[in-house]
C-alpha positions in Angstrom: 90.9 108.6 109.1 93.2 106.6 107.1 91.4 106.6 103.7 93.4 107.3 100.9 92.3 109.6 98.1 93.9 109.8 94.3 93.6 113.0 93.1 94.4 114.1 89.0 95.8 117.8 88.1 96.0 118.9 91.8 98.4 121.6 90.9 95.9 124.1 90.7 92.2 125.0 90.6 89.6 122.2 91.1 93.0 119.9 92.2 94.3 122.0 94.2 91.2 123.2 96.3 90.2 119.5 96.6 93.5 118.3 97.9 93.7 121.3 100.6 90.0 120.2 101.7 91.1 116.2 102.3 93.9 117.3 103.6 92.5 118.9 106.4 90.0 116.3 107.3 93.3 113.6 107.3 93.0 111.7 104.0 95.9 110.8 103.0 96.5 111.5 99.1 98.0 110.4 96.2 98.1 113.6 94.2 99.6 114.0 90.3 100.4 116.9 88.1 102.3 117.8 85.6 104.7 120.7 87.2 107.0 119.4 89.4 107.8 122.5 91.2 104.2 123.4 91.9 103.4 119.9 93.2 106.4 119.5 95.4 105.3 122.8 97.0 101.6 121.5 97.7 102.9 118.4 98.8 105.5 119.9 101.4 103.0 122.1 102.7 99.8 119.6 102.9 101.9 117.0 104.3 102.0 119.1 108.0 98.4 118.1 107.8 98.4 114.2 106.4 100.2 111.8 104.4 100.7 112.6 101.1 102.2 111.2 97.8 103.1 113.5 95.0 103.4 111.7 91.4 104.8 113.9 88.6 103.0 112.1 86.1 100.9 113.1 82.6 97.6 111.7 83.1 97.9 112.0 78.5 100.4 109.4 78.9 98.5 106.3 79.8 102.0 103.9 80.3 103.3 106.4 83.1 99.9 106.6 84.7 99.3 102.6 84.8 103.1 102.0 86.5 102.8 105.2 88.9 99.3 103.6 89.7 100.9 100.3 90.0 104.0 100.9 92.0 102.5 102.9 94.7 104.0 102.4 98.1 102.0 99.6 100.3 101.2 102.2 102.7 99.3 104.3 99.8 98.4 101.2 97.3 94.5 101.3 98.6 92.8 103.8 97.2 88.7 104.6 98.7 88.4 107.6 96.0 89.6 109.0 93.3 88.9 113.0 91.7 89.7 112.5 88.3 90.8 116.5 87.9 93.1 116.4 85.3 
């Protein structure tokens, strides 16, 4: 499957959980948080499984969210769902 999925706050909890799920049926993701350290870490690890794009972005700050939204790599640009976590 080649579906991408955006995912908000999937640093931890709900995020997190939901990100490890997709990841293992091969969505590729888009995933955002605020803690660079913890989402490089998820990313490097879900990304034996799938694709994956880590944003550290504020979902509070509505500028960073539109250009991270809007400067997404081709391959990741079409999103078929979005978990609005954050």
């Amino acid at each position: 499957m080649s579906d991408t999925l955006f995912i908000t706050g999937a640093t931890s909890g709900f995020g997190e959980a939901c990100a490890r799920r997709f990841a293992e049926a091969g969505w590729k993701l888009v995933l955002t948080g605020r803690r660079a350290e913890r989402l490089n870490a998820l990313c490097a690890e879900l990304s034996k499984q799938t694709e994956v794009l880590g944003l550290v972005v504020d979902v509070r700050d509505r500028k960073a969210m539109e250009e991270a939204i809007a400067n997404l790599p081709p391959s990741f640009a079409t999103l078929r769902g979005l978990i609005n976590n954050a």
